[in-house]
C-alpha positions as CSV (number, residue, x, y, z in Angstrom):
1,X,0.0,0.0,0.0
2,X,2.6,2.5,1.2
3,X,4.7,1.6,-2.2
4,X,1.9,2.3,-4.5
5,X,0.9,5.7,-2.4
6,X,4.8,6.5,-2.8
7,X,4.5,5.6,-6.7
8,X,1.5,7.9,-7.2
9,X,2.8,10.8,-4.9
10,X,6.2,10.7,-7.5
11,X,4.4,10.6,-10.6
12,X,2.2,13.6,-9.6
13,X,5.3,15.2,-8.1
14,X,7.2,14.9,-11.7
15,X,3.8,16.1,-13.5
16,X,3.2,19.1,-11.5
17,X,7.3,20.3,-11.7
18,X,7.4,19.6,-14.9
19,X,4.5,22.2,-15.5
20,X,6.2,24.2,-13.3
21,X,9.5,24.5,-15.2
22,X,7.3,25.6,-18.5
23,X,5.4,28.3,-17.4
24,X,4.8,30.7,-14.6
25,X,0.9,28.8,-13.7
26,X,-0.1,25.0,-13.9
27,X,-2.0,25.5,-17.1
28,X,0.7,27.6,-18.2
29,X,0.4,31.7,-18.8
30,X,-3.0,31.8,-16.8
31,X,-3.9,31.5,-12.9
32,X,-6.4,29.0,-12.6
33,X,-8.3,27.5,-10.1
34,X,-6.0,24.6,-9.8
35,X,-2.9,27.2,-9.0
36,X,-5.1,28.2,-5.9
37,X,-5.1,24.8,-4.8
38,X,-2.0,23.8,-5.3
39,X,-0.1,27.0,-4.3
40,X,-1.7,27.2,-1.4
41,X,-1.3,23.7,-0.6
42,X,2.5,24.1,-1.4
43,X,2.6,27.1,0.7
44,X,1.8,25.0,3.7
45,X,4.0,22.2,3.1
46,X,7.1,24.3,2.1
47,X,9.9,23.3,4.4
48,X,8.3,19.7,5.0
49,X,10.0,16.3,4.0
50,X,6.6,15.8,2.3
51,X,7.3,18.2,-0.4
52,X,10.8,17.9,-2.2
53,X,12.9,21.5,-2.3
54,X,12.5,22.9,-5.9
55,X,13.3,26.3,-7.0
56,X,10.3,26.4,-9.5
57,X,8.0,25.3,-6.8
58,X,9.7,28.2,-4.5
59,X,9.2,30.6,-6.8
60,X,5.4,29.5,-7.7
61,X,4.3,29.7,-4.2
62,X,5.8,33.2,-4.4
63,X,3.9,34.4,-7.2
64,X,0.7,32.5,-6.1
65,X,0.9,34.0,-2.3
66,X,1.8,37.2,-3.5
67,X,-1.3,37.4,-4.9
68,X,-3.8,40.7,-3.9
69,X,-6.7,38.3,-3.2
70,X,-4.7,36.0,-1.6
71,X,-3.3,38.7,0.4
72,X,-6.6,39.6,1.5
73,X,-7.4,36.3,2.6
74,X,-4.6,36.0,4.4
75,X,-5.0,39.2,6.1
76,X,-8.8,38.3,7.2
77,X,-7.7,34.6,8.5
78,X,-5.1,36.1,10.6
C-alpha cells in the first residue's frame, strides 16, 4: 500500500514540476483555479520532507501568495 501511495505521490510530483518548469501557472500563462489549490497547498507544506525542495516550486508559491486576493485572505484569517 505504502509503495503504491509512494508511486503515485512521484508521478504527480514529476507532472506538476514539470508544468512548473514551463510556465509561470499550472495550465501555463493563466492563474487557474488549480494554482489556488496547489499554491496554497504548497505554501503550507514548504519546508516539510513531504514536499521535495525545488526552485520552480519556490518561486510558484511566491507568485501564487503574492497574490492581492490571496493577500486579502490571508489578512482576514489572521
Amino acid at each position: 500500500m505504502i509503495t503504491l501511495f509512494h508511486r503515485a505521490k512521484m508521478r504527480s510530483t514529476r507532472f506538476i514540476f514539470g508544468r512548473l518548469e514551463r510556465g509561470p501557472y499550472l495550465l501555463g500563462e493563466r492563474f487557474s483555479a488549480l494554482d489556488v489549490l496547489y499554491g496554497t497547498t504548497f505554501a503550507l507544506f514548504a519546508g516539510s520532507p513531504l514536499l521535495p525542495p525545488s526552485q520552480d516550486v519556490s518561486r510558484y508559491v511566491e507568485r501564487v501568495t503574492s497574490r492581492p486576493a490571496f493577500q486579502r485572505a490571508a489578512r482576514l484569517d489572521a
